[in-house]
Backbone as XML, in Angstrom:
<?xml version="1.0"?>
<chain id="A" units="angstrom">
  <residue number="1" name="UNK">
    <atom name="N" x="176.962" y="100.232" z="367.975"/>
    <atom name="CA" x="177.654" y="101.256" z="367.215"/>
    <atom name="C" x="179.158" y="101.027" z="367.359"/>
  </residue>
  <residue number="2" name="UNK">
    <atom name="N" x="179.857" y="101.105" z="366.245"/>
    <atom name="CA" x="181.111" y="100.847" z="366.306"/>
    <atom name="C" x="182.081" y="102.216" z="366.413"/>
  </residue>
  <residue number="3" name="UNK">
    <atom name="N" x="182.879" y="102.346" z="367.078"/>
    <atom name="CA" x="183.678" y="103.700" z="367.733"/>
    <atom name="C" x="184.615" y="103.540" z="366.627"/>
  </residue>
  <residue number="4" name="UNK">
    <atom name="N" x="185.178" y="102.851" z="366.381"/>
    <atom name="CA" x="186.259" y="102.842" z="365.355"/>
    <atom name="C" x="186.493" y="103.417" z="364.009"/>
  </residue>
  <residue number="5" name="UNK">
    <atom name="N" x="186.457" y="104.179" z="364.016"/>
    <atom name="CA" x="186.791" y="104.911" z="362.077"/>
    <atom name="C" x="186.645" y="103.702" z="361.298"/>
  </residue>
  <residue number="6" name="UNK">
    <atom name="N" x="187.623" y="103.114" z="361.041"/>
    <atom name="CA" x="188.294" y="102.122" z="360.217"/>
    <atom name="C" x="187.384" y="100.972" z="360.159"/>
  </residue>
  <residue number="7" name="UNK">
    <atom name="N" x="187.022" y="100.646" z="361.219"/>
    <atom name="CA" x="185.600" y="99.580" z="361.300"/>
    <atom name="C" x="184.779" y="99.989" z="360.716"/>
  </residue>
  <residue number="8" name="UNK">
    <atom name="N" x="184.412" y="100.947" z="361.174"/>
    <atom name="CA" x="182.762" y="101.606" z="360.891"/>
    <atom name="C" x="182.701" y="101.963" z="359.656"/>
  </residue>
  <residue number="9" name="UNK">
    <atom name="N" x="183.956" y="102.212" z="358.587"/>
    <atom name="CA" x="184.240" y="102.185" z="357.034"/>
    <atom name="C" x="184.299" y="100.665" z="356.401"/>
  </residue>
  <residue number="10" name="UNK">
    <atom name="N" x="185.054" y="99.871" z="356.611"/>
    <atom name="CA" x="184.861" y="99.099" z="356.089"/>
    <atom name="C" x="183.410" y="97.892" z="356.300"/>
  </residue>
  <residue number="11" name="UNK">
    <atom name="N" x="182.731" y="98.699" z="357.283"/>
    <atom name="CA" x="181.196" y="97.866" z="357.500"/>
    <atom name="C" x="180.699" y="98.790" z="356.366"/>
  </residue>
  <residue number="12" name="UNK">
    <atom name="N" x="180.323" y="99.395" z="356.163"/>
    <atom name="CA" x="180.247" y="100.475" z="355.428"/>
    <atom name="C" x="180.728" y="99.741" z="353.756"/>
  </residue>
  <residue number="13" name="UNK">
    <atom name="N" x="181.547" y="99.695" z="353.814"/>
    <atom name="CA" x="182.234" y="99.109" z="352.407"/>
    <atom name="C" x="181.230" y="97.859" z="352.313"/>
  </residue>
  <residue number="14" name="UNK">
    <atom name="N" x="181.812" y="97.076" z="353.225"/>
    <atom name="CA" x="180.476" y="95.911" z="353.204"/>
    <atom name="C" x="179.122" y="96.056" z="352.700"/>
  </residue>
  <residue number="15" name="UNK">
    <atom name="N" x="178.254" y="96.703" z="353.512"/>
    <atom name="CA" x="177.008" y="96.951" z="352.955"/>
    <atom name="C" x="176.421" y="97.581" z="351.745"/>
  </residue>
  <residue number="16" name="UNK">
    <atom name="N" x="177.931" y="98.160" z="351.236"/>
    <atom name="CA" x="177.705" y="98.988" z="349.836"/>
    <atom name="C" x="177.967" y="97.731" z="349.034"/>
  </residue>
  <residue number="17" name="UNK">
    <atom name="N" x="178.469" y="96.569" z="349.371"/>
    <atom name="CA" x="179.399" y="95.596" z="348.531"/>
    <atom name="C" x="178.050" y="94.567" z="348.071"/>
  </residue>
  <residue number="18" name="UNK">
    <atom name="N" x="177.690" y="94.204" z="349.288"/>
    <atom name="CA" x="176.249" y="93.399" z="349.749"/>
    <atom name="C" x="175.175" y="94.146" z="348.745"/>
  </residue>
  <residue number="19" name="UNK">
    <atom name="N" x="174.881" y="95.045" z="348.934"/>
    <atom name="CA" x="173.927" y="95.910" z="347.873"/>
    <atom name="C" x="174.283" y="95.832" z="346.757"/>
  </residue>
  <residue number="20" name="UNK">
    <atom name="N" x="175.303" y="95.623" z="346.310"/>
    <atom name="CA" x="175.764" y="95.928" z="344.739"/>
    <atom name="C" x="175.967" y="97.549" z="344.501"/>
  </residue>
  <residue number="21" name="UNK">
    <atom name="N" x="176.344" y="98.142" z="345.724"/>
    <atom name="CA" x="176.386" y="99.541" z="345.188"/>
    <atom name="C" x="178.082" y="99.875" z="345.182"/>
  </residue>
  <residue number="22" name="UNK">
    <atom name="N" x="179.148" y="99.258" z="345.370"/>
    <atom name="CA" x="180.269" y="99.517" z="345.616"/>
    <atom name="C" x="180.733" y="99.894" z="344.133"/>
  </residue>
  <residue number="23" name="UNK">
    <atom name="N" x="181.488" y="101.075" z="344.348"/>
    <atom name="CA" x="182.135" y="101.832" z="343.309"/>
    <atom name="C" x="183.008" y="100.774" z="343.103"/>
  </residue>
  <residue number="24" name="UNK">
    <atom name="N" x="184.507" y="101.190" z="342.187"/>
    <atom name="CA" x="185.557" y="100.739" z="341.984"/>
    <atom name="C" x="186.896" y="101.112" z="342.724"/>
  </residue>
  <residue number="25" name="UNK">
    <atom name="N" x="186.916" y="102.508" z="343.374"/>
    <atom name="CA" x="187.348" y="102.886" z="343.699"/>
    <atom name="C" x="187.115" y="102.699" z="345.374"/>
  </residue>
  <residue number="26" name="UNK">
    <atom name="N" x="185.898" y="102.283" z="345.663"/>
    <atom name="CA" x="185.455" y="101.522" z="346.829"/>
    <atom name="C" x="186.101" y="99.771" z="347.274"/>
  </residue>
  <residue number="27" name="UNK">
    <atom name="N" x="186.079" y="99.545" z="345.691"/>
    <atom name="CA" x="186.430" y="97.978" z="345.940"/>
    <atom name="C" x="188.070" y="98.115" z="346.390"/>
  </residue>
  <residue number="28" name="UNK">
    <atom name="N" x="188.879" y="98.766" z="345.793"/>
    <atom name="CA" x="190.242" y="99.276" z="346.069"/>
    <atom name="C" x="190.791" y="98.819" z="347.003"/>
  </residue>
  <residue number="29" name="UNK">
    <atom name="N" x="189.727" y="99.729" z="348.061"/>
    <atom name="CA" x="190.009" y="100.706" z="349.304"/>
    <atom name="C" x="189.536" y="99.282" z="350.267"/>
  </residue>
  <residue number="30" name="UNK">
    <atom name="N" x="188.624" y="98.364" z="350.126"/>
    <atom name="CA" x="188.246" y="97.393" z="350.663"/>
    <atom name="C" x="189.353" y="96.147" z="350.620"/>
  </residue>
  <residue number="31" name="UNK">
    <atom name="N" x="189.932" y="96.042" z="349.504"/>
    <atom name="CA" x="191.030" y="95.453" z="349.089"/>
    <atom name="C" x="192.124" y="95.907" z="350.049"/>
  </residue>
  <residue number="32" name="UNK">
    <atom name="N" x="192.435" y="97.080" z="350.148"/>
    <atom name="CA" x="193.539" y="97.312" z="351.237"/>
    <atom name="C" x="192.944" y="96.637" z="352.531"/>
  </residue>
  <residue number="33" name="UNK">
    <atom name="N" x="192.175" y="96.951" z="352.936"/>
    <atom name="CA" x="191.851" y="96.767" z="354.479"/>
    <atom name="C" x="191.638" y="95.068" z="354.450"/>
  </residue>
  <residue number="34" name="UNK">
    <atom name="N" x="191.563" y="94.417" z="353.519"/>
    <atom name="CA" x="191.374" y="93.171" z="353.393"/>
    <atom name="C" x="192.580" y="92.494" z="353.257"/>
  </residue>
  <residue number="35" name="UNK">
    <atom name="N" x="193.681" y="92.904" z="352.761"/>
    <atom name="CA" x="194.905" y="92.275" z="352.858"/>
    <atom name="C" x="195.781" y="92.434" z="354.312"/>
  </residue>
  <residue number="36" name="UNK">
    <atom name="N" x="195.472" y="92.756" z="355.010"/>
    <atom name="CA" x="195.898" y="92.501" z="356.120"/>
    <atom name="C" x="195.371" y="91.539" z="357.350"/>
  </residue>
  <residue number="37" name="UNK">
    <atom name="N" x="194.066" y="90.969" z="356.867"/>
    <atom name="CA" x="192.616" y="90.586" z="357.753"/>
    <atom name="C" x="192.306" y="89.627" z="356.523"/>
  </residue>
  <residue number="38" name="UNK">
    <atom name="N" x="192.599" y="88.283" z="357.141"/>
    <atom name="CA" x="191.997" y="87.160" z="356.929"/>
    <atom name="C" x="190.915" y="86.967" z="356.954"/>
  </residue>
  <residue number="39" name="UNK">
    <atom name="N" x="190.208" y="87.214" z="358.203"/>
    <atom name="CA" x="188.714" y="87.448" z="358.512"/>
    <atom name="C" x="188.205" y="88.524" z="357.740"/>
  </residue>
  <residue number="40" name="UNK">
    <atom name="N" x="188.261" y="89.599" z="357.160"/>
    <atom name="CA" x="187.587" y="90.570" z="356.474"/>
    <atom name="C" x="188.025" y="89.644" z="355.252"/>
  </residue>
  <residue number="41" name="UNK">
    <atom name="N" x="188.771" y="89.415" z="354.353"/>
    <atom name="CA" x="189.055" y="88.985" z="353.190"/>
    <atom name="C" x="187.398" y="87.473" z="353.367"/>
  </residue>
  <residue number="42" name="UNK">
    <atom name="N" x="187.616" y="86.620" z="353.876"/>
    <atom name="CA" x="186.294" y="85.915" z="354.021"/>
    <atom name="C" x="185.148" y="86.350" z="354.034"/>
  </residue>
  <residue number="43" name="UNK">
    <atom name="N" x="185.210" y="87.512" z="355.058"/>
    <atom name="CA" x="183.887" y="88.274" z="355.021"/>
    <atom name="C" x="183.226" y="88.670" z="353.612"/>
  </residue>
  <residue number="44" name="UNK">
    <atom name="N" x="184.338" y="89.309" z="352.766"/>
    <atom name="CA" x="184.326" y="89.641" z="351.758"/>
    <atom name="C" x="183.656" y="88.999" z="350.894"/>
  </residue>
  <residue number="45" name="UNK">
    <atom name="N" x="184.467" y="87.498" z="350.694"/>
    <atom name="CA" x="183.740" y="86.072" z="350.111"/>
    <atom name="C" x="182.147" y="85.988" z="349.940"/>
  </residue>
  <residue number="46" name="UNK">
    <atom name="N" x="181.808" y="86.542" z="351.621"/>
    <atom name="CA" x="180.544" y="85.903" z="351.531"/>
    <atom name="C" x="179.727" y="86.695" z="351.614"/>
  </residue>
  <residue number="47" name="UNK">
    <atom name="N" x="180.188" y="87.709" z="351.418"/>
    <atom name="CA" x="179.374" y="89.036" z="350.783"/>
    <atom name="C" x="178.512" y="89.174" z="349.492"/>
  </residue>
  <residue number="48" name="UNK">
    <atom name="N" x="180.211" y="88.831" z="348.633"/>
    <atom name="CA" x="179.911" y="89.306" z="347.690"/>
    <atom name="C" x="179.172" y="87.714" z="346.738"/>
  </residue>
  <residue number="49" name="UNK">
    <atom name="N" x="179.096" y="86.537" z="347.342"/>
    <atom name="CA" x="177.856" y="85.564" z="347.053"/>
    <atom name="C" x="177.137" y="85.318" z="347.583"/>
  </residue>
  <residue number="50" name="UNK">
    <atom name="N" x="176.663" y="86.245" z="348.354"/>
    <atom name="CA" x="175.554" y="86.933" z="349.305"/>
    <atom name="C" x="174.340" y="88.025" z="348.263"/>
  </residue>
  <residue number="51" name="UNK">
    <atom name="N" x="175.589" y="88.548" z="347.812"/>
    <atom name="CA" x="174.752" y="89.927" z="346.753"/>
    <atom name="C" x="174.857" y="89.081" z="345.198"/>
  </residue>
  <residue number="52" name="UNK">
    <atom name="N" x="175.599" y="88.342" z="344.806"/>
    <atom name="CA" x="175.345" y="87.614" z="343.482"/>
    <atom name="C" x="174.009" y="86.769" z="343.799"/>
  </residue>
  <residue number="53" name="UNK">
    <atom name="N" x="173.846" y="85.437" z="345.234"/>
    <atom name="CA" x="172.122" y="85.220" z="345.243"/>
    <atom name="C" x="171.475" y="86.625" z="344.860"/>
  </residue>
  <residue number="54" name="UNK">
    <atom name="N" x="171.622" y="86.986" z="345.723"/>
    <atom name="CA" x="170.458" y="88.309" z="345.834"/>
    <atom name="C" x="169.910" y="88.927" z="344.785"/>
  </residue>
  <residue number="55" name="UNK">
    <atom name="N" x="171.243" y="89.219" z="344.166"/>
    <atom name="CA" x="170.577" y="89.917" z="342.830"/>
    <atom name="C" x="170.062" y="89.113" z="341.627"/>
  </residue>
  <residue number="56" name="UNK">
    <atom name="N" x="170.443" y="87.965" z="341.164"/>
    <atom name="CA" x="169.632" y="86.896" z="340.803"/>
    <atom name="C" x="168.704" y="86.744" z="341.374"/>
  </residue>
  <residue number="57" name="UNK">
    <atom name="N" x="167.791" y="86.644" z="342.586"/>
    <atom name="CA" x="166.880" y="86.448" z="342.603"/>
    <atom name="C" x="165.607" y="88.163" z="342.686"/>
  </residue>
  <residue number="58" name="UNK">
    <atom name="N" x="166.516" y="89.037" z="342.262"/>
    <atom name="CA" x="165.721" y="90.160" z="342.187"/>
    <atom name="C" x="165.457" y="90.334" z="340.959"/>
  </residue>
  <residue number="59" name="UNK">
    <atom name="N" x="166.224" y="89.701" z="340.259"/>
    <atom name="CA" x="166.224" y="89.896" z="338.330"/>
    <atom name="C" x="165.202" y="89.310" z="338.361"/>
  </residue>
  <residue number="60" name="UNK">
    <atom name="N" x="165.367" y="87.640" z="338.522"/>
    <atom name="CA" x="163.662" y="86.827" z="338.680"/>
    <atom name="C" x="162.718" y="87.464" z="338.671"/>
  </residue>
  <residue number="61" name="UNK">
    <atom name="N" x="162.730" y="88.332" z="340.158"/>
    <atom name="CA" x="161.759" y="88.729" z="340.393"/>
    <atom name="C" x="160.613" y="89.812" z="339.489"/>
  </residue>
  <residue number="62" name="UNK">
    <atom name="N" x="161.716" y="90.594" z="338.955"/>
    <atom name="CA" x="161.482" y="91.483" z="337.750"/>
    <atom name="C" x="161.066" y="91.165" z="336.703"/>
  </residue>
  <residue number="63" name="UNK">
    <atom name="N" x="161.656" y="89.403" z="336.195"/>
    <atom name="CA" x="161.266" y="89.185" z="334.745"/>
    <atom name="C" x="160.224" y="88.949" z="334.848"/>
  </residue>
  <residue number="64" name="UNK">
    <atom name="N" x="159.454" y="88.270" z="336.359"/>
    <atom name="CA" x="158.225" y="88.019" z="336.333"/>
    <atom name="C" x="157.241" y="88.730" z="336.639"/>
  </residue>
  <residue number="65" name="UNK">
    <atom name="N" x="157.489" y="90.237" z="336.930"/>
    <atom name="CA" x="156.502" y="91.580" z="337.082"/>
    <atom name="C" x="156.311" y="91.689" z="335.455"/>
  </residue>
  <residue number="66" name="UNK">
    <atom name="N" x="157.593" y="91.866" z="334.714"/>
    <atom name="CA" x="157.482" y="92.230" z="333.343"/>
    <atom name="C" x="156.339" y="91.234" z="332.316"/>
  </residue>
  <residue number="67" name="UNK">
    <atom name="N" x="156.486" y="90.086" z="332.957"/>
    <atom name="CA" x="155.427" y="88.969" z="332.363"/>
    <atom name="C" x="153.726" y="89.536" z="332.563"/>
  </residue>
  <residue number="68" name="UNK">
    <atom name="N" x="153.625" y="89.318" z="334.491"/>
    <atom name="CA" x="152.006" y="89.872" z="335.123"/>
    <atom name="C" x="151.964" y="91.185" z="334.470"/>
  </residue>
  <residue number="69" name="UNK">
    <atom name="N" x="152.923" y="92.421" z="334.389"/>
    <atom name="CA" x="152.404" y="93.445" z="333.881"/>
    <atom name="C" x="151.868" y="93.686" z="332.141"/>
  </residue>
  <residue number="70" name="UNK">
    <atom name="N" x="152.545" y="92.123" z="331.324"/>
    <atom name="CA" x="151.938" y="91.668" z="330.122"/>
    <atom name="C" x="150.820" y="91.725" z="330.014"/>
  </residue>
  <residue number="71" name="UNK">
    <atom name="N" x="150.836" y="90.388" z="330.813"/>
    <atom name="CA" x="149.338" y="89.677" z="330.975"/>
    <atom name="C" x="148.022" y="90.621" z="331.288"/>
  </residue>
  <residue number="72" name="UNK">
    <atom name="N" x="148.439" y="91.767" z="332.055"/>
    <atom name="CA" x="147.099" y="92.737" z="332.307"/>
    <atom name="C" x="147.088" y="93.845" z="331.356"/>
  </residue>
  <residue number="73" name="UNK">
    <atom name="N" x="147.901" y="93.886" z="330.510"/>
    <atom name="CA" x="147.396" y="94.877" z="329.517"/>
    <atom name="C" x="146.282" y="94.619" z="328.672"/>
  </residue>
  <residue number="74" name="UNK">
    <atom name="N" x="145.614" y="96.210" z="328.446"/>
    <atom name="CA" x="144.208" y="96.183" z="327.746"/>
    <atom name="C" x="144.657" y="94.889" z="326.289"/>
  </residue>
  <residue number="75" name="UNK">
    <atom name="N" x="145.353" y="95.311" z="325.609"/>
    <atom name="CA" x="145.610" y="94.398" z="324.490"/>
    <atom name="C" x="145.441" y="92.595" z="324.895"/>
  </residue>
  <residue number="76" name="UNK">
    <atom name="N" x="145.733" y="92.286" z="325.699"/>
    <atom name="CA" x="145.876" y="91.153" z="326.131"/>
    <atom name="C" x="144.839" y="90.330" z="326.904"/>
  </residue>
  <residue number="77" name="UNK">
    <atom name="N" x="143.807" y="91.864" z="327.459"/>
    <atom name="CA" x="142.666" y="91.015" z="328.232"/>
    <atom name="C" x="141.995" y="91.096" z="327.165"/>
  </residue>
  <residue number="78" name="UNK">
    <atom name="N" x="142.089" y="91.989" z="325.921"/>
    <atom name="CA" x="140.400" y="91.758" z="325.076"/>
    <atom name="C" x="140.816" y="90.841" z="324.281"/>
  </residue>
  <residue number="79" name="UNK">
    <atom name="N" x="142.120" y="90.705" z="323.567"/>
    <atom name="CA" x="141.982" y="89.255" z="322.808"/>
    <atom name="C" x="141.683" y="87.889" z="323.602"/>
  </residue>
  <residue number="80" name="UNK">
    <atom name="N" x="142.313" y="88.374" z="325.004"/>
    <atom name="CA" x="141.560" y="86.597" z="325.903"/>
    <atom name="C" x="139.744" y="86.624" z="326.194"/>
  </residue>
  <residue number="81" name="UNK">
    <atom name="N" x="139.775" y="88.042" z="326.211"/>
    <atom name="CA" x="138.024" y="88.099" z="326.449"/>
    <atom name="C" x="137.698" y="87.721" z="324.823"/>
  </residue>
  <residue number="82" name="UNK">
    <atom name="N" x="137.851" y="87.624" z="323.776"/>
    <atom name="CA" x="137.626" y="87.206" z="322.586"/>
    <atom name="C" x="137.390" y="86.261" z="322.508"/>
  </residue>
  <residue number="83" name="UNK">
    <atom name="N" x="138.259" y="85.694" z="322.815"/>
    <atom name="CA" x="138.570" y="83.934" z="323.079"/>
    <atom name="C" x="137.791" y="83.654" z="323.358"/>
  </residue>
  <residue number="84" name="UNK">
    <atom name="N" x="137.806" y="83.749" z="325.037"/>
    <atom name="CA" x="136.956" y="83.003" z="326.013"/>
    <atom name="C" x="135.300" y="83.451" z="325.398"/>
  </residue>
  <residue number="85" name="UNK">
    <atom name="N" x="134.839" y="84.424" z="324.837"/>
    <atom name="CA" x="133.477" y="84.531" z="324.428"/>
    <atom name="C" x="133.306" y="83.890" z="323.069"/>
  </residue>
  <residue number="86" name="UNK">
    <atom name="N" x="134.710" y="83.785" z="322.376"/>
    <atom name="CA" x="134.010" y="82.882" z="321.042"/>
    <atom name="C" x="134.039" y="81.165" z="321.566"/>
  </residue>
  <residue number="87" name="UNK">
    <atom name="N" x="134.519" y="80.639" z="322.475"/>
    <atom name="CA" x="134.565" y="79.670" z="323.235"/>
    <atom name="C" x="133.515" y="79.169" z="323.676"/>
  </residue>
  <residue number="88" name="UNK">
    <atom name="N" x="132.925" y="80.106" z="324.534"/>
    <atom name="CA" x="131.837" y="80.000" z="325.551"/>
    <atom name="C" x="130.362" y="79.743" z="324.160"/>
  </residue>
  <residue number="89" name="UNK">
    <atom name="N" x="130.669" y="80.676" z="323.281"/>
    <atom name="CA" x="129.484" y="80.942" z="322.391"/>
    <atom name="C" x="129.205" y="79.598" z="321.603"/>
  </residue>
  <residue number="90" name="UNK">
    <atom name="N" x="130.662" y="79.136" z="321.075"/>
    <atom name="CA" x="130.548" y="78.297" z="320.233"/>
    <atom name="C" x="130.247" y="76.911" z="320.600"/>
  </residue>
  <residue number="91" name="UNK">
    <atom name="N" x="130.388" y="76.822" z="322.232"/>
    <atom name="CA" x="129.898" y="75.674" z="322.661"/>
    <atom name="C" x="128.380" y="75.836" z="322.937"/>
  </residue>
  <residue number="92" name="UNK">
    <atom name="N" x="128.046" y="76.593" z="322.935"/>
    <atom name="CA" x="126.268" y="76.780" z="323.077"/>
    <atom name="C" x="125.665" y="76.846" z="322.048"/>
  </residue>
  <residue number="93" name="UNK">
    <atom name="N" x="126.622" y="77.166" z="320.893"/>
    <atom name="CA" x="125.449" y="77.109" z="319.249"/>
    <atom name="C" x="126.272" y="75.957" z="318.753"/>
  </residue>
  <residue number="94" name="UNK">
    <atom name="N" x="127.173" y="75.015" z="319.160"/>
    <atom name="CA" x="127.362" y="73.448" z="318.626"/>
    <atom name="C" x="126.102" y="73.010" z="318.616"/>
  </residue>
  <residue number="95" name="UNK">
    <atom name="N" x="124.777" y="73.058" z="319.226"/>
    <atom name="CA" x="123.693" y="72.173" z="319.366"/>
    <atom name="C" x="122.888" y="72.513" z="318.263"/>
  </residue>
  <residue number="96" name="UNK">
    <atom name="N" x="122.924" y="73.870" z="318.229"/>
    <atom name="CA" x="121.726" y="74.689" z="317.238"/>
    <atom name="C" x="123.142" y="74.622" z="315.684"/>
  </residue>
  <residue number="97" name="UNK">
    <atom name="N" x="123.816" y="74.723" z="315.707"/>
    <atom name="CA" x="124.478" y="74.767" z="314.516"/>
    <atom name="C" x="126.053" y="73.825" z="314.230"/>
  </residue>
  <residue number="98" name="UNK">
    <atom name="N" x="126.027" y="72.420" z="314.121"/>
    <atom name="CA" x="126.661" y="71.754" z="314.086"/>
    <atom name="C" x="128.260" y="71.725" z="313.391"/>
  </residue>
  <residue number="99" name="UNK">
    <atom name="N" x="127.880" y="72.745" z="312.416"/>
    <atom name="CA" x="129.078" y="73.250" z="311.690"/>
    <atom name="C" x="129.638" y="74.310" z="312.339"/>
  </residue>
  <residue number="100" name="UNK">
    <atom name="N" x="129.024" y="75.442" z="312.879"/>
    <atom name="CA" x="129.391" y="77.121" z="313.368"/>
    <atom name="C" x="129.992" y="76.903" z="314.701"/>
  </residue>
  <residue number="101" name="UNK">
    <atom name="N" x="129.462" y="75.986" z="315.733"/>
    <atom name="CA" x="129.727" y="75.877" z="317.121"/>
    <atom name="C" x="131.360" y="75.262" z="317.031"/>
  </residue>
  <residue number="102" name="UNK">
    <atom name="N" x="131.775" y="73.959" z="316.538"/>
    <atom name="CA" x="132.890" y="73.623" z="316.496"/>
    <atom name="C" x="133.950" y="75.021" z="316.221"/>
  </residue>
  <residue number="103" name="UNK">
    <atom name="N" x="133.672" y="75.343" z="314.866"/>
    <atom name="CA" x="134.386" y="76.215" z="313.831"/>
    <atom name="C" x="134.869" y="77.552" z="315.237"/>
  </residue>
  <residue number="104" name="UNK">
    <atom name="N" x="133.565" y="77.562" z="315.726"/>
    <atom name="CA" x="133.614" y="79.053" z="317.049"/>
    <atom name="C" x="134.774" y="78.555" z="318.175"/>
  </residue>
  <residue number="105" name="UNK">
    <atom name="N" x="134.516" y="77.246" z="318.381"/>
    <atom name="CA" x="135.650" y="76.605" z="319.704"/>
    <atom name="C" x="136.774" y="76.527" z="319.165"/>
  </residue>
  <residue number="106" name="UNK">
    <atom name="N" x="137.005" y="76.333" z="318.098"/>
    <atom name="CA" x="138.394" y="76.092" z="317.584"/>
    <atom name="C" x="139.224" y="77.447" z="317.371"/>
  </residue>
  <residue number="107" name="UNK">
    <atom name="N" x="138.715" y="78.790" z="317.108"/>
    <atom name="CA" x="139.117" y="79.990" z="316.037"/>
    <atom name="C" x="138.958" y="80.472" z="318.005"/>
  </residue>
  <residue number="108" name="UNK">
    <atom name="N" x="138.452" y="80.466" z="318.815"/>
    <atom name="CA" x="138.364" y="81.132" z="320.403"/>
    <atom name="C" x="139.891" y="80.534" z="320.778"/>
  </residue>
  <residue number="109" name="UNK">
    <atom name="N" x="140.149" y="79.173" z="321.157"/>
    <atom name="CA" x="140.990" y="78.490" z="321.642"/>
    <atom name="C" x="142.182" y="78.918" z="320.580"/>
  </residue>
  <residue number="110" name="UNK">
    <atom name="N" x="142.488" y="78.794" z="319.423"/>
    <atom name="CA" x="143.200" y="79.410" z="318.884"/>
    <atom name="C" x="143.528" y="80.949" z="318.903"/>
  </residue>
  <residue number="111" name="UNK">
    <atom name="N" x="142.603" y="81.603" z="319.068"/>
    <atom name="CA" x="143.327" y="83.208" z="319.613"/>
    <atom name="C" x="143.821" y="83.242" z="321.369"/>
  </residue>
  <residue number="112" name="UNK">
    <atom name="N" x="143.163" y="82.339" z="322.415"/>
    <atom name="CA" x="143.566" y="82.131" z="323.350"/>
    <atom name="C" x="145.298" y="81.465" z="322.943"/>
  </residue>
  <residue number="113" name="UNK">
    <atom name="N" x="145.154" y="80.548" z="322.533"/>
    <atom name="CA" x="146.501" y="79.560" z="322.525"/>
    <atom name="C" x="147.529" y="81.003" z="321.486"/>
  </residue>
  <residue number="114" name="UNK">
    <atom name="N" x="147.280" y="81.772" z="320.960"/>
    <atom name="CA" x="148.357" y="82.842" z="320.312"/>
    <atom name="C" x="148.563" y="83.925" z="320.950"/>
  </residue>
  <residue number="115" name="UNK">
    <atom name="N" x="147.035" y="84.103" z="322.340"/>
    <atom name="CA" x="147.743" y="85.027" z="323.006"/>
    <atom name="C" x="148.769" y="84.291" z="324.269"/>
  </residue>
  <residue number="116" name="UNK">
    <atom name="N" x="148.344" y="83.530" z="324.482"/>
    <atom name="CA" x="149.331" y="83.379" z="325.571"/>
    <atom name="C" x="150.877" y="82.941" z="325.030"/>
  </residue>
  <residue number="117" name="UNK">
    <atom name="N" x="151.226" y="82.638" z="323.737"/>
    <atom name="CA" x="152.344" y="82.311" z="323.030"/>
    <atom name="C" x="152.940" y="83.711" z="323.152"/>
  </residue>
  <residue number="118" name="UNK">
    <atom name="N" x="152.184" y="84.722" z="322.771"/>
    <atom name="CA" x="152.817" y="86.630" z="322.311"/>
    <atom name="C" x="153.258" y="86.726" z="323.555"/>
  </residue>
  <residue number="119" name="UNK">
    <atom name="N" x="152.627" y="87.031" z="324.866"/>
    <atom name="CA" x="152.828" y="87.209" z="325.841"/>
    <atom name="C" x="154.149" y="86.449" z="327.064"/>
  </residue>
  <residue number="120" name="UNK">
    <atom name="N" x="154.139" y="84.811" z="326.440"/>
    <atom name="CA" x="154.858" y="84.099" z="327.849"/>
    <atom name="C" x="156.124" y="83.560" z="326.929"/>
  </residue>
  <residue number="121" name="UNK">
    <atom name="N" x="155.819" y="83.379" z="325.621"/>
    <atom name="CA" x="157.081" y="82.715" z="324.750"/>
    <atom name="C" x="157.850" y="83.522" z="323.493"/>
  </residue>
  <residue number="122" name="UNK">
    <atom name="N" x="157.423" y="84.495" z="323.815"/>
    <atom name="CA" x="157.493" y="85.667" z="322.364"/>
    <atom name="C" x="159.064" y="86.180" z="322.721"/>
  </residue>
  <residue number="123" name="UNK">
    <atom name="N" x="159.482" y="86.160" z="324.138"/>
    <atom name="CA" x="160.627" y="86.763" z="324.616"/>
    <atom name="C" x="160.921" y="85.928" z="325.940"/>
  </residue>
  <residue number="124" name="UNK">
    <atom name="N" x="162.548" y="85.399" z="325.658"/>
    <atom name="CA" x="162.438" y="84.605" z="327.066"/>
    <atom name="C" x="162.993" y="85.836" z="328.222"/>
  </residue>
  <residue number="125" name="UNK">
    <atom name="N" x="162.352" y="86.152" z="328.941"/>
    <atom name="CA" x="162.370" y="86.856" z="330.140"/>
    <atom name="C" x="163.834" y="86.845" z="330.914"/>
  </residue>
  <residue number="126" name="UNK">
    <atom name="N" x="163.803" y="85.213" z="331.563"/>
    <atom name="CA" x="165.241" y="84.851" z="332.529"/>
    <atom name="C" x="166.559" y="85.049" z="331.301"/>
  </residue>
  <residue number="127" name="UNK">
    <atom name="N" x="166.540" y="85.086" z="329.719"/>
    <atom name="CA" x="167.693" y="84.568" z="329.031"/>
    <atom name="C" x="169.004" y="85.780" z="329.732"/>
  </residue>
  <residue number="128" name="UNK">
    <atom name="N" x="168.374" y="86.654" z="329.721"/>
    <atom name="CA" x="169.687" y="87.371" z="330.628"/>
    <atom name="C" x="170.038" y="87.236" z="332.177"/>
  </residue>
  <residue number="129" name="UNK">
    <atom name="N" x="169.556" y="86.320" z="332.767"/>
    <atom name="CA" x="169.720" y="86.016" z="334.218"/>
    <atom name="C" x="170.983" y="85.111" z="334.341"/>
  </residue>
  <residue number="130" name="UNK">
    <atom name="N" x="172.182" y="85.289" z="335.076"/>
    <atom name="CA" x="172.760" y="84.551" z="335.546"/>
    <atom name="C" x="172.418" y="83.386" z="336.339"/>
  </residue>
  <residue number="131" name="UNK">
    <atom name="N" x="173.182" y="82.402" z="336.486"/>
    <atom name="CA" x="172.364" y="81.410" z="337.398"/>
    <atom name="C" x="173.595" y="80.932" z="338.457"/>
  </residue>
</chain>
């Protein structure tokens, strides 16, 4: 625990900085205490590309919930359950019906191959991610 007012604020400033929660009027006030302190002005540095990783990799993290939470919607499992059963079907009546079985694998794999286009390429996810 730090006894110091002035410390124990600008750690404080820090961890709001690190979070991405620092006001403007916070950054200011950090700015003063930083122009006197070489070492806090660095600190600062590596703070604040400390919280630029960070939050890039939390955006990631998000675009790719927004994707899995795609992928499990009702809309999305019954056109793949479509698929996969005109798939499955049409390879078992290729034998008994030489024309229908192909026609079934092709029109399955094709609603498979358009859902996963709607879902993973319809919107690029990262295009707003910094890098």
């Amino acid at each position: 625990m730090v006894d110091d007012p002035e410390a124990r604020r600008v750690s404080e400033l820090l961890d709001r900085l690190t979070r991405g929660e620092l006001s403007e009027a916070e950054a200011e006030e950090l700015e003063l205490y930083a122009q006197a302190d070489s070492q806090l002005r660095a600190a600062i540095e590596a703070r604040t590309s400390q919280a630029a990783l960070g939050g890039g990799w939390l955006a990631r993290v998000e675009a790719d919930h927004r994707i899995a939470h795609a992928e499990r919607s009702p809309r999305v499992l019954l056109e793949r359950g479509i698929g996969g059963l005109l798939v499955a079907v049409g390879v078992v009546a290729w034998a008994a019906a030489p024309l229908l079985g192909p026609g079934m694998v092709v029109v399955g794999l094709g609603v498979l191959l358009l859902s996963w286009i709607r879902v993973n390429h319809r919107q690029d996810p990262y295009k707003d991610i910094q890098r």
